[in-house]
C-alpha positions as a printed NumPy array, in Angstrom:
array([[ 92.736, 101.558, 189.398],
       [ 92.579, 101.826, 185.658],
       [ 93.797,  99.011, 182.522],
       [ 93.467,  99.855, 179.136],
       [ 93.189,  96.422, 176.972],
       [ 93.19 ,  95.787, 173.628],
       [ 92.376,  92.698, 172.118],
       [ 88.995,  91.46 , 173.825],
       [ 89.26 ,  87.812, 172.685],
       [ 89.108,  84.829, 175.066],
       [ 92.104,  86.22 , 177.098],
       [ 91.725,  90.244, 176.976],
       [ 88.156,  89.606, 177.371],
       [ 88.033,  88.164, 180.186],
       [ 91.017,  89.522, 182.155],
       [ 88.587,  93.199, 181.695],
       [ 85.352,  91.136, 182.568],
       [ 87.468,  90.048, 186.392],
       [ 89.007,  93.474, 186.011],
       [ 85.327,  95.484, 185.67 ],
       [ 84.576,  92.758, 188.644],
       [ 87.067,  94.275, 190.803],
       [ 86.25 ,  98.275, 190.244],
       [ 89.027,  98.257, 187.972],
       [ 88.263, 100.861, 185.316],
       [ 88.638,  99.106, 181.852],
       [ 88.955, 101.167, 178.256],
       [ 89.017,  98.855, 175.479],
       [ 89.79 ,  98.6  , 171.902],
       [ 89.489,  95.559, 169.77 ],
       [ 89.145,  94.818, 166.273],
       [ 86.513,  91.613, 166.534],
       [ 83.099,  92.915, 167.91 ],
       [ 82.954,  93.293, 171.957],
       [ 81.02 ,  91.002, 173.927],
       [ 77.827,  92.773, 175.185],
       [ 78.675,  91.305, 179.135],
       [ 81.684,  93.653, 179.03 ],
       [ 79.759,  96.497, 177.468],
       [ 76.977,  95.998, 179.906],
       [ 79.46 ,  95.668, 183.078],
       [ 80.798,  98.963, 182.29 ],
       [ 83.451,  98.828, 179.812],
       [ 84.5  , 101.814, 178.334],
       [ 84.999, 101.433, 174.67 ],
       [ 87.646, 103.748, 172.174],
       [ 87.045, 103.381, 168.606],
       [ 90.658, 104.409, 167.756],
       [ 93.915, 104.36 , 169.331],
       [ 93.292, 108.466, 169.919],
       [ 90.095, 107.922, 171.713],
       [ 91.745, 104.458, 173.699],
       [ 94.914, 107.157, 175.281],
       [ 92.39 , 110.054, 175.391],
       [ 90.228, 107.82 , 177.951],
       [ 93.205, 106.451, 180.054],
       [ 94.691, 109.046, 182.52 ],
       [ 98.521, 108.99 , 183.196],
       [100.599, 107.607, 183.093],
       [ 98.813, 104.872, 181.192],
       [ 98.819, 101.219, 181.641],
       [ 98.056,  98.981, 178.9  ],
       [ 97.789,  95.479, 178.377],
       [ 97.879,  93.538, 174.992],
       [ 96.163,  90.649, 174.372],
       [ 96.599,  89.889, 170.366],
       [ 98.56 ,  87.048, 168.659],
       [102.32 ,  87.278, 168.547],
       [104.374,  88.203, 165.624],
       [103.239,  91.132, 163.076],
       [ 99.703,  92.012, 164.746],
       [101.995,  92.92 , 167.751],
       [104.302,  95.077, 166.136],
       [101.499,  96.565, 164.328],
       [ 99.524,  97.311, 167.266],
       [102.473,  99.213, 168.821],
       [103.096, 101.541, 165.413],
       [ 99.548, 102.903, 165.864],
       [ 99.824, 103.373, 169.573],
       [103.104, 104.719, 170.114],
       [102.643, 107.982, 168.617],
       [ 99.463, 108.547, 171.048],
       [101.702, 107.77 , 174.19 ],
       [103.63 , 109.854, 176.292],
       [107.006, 109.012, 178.081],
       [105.966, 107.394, 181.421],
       [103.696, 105.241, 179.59 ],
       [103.5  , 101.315, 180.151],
       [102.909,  98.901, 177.325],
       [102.695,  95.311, 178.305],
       [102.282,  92.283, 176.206],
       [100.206,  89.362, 177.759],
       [100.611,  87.213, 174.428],
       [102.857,  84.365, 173.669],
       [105.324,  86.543, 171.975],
       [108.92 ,  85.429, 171.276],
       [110.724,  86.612, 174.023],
       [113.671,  88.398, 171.979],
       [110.874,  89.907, 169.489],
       [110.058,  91.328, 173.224],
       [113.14 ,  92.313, 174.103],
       [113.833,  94.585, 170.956],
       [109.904,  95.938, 171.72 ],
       [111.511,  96.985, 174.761],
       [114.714,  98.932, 173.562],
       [112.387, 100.599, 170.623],
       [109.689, 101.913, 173.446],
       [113.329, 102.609, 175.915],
       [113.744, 105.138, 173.24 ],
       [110.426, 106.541, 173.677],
       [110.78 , 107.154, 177.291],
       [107.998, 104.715, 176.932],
       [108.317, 101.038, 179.713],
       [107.291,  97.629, 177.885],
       [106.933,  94.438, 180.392],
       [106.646,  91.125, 178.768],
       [103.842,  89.64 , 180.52 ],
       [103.962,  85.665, 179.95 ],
       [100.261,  84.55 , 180.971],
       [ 98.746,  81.547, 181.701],
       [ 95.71 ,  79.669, 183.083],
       [ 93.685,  79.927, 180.003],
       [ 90.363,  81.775, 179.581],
       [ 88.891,  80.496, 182.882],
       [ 92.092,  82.097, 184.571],
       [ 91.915,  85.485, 182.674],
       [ 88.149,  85.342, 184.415],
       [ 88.441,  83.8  , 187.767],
       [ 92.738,  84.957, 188.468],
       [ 95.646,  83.684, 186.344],
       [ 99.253,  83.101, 186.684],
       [101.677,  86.073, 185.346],
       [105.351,  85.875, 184.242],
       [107.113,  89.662, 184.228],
       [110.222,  90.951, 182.734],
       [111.055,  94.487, 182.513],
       [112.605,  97.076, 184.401],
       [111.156,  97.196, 188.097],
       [110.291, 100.566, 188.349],
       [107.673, 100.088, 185.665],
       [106.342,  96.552, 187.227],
       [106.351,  98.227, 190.569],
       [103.854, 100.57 , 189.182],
       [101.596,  97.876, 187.869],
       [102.068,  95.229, 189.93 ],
       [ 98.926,  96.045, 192.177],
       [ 96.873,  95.468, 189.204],
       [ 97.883,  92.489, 187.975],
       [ 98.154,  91.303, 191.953],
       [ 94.051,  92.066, 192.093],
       [ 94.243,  89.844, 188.345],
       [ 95.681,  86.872, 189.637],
       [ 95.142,  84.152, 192.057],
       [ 97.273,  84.243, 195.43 ],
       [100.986,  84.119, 194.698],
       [100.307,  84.465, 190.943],
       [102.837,  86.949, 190.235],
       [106.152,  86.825, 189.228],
       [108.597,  88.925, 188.381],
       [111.235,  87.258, 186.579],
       [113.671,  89.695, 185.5  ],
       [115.085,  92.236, 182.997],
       [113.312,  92.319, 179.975],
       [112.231,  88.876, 177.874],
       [112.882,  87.346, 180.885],
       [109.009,  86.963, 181.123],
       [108.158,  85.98 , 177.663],
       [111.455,  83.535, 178.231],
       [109.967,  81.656, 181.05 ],
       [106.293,  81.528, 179.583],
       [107.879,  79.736, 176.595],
       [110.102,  76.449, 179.042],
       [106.043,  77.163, 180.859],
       [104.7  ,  76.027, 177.465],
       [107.055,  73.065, 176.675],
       [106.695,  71.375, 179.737],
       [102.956,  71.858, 179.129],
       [103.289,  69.682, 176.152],
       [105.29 ,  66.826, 177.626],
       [102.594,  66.746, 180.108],
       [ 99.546,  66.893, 177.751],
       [101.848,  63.644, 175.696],
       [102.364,  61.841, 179.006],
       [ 98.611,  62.001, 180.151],
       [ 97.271,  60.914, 176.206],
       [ 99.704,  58.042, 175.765],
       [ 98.475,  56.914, 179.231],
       [ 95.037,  57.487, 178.486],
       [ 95.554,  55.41 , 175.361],
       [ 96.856,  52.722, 177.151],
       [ 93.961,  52.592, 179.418],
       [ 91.778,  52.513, 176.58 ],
       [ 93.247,  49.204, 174.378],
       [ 93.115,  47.49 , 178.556],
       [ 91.266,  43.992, 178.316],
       [ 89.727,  45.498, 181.448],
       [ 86.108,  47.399, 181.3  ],
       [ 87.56 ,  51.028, 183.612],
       [ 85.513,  53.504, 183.747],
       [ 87.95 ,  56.14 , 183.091],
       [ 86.428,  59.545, 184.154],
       [ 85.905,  57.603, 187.576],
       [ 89.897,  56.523, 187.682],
       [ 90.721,  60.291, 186.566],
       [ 88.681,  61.941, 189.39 ],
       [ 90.12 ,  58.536, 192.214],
       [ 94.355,  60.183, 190.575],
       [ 93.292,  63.147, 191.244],
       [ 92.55 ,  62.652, 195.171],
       [ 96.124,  62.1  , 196.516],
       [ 98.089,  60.105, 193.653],
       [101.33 ,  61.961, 192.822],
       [100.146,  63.14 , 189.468],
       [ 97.446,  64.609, 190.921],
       [ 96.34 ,  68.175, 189.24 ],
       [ 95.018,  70.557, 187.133],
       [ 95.689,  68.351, 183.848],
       [ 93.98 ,  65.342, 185.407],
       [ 90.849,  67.008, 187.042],
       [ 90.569,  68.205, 183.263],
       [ 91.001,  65.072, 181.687],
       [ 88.059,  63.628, 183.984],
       [ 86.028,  66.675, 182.894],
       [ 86.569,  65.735, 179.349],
       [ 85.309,  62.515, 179.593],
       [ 82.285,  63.467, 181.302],
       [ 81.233,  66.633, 180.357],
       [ 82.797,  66.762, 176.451],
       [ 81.845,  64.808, 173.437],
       [ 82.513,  61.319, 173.512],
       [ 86.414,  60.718, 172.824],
       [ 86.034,  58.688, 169.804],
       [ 84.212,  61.47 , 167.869],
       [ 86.945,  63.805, 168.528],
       [ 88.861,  64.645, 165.203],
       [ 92.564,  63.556, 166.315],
       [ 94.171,  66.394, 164.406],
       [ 95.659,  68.994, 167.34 ],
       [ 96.337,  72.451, 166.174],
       [ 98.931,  74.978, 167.859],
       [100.443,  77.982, 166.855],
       [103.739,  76.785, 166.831],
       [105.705,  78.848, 169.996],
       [106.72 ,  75.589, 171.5  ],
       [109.015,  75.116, 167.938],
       [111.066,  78.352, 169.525],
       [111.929,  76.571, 172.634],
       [112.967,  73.645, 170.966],
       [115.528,  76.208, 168.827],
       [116.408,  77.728, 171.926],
       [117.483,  74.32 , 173.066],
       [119.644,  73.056, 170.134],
       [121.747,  76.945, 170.515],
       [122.119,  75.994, 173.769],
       [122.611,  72.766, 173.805],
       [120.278,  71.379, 175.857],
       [118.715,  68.052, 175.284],
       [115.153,  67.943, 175.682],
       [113.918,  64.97 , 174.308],
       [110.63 ,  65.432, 175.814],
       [109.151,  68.068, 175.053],
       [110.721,  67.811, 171.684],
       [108.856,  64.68 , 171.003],
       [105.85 ,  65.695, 172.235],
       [106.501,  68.475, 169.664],
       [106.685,  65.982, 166.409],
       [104.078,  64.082, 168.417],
       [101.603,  66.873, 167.906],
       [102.47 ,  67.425, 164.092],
       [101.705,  63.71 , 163.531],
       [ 98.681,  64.048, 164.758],
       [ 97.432,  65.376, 161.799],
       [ 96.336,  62.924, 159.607],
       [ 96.691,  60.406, 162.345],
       [ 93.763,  58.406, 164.166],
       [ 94.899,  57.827, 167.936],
       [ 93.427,  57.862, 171.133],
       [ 96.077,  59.772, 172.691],
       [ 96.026,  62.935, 170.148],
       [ 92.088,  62.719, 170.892],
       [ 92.803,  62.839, 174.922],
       [ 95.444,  66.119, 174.332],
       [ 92.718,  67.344, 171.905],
       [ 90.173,  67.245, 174.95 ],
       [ 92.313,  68.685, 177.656],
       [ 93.26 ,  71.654, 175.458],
       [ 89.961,  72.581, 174.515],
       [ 89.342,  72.051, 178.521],
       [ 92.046,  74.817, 179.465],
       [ 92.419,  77.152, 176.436],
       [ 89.089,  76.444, 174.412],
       [ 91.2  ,  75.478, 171.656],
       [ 89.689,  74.085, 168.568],
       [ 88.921,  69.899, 167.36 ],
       [ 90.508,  69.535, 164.422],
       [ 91.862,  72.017, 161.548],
       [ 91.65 ,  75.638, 162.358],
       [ 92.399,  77.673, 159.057],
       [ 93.289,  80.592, 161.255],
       [ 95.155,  79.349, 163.782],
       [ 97.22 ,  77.566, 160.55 ],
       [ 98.048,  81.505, 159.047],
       [ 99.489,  82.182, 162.306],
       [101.48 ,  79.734, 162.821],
       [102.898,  80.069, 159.384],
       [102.529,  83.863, 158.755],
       [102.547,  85.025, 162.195],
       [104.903,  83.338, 165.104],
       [107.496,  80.488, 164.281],
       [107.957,  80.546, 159.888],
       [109.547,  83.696, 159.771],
       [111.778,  82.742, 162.483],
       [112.34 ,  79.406, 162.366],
       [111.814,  78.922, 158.235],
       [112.427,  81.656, 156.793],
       [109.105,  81.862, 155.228],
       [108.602,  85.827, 153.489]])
């Protein structure tokens, strides 16, 4: 079995560390500097999008892990001309799912396949086995599917349908994340202004042994509170990179009320500036699952504005 990644960040990276793990052969390009575990675990690294195709045999498999919008697109103008019809280009990022679908028709063209990839379970999952989300034609997933199956924990495949279809249901994936992450901080919040003295990592870990909300949210709330900084020194102000503002788009075409997720939405936006307990406890849990940062993140602020949701959803050139 053989992947070709590129983009070795906190997803890519890891996904070729469990990959390298398994005797999967891994050739990777990246533009940040590779972590020496990978190099030293066997990684085969391409210094140029000739070199990354010359060192994959076909008919190639590739995954992308890089963030959604323009670096995608740009990605896929260097590498198509060094592919070969038969080819498969996936995208494991949180692209929009109809920038994904016209990926798909451009590559169709090509003779080249493109599967939207929707991916979660964080950094821990791209390590240890995540969850994947696939839409494409199912001659090409056929062919890859026993690689992502070795990626993945038990039943953590599925193929969702034509293509977007994956990227479509990583997106309503997303949303309900957030109305989750809002539920559990106003909760915790309430706990916190209680007249009575809980210890609340304790009460986290007793919810998470048979209560109906038990899970992977609360198990990492309770690691937050014992293992993180101390809650009130976490900076309230909760960065994203704006995908969930798609779905919310997606829902007003539609017509679809979804008054949860869209609150949880403005919810997060107020948090900047704001000092509350329950942006601190969503702050926690998703530096817990996605090592996201505390507080501003000039970065992750360019893509949200250059990259993802502005030049969809604003209009921003």
């Amino acid at each position: 079995m053989e992947l070709g990644v590129i983009g070795l960040g906190k997803m890519g990276g890891n996904l070729s560390l469990q990959a390298l793990d398994k005797q999967i052969r891994v050739v990777g390009l990246s533009a940040s500097p590779i972590p020496k575990e990978l190099i030293d675990k066997g990684l085969i690294i391409a210094t140029d999008y000739a070199d990354f195709t010359q060192d994959l045999a076909k008919p190639r498999k590739i995954i992308l892990y890089v963030p959604a919008g323009p670096p995608v697109d740009a990605v896929l103008e260097d590498l198509t001309p060094q592919l070969d019809p038969g080819d498969i280009v996936m995208d494991g990022g949180n692209s929009y799912y109809r920038d994904s679908i016209n990926r798909y028709h451009q590559l169709q063209e090509k003779g080249i396949s493109f599967i939207d990839v929707g991916s979660s379970g964080g950094p821990s999952g791209g390590l240890n086995g995540a969850c994947f989300m696939l839409g494409g034609d199912k001659k090409a997933v056929s062919q890859v599917l026993p690689i992502l199956e070795k990626l993945a924990v038990p039943d953590g495949v599925y193929y969702a349908g034509p293509s977007g279809a994956g990227h479509f249901v990583k997106l309503v994936h997303n949303g309900i994340e957030f109305g989750m992450l809002q539920s559990i901080g106003e909760g915790f919040a309430l706990l916190k202004s209680s007249e009575y003295q809980l210890n609340l990592a304790d009460l986290f870990h007793n919810w998470n042994h048979g209560s109906v909300i038990r899970g992977w949210l609360i198990e990492l709330m309770e690691k937050a509170l014992k293992e993180g900084p101390p809650l009130d020194e976490i900076n309230p102000y909760i960065e994203d990179t704006g995908e969930v503002n798609w779905l919310v788009s997606e829902a007003v075409c539609r017509e679809i009320p979804i008054p949860v997720i869209s609150q949880a939405v403005w919810e997060l936006m107020q948090s900047r500036g704001q000092e509350n307990n329950a942006y601190r406890a969503v702050s926690a849990l998703r530096h817990q699952f996605g090592g996201h940062p505390f507080g501003p993140s000039e970065s992750i602020q360019r893509e949200r504005r250059e990259g993802r949701v502005a030049p969809i959803l604003c209009q921003v050139t």
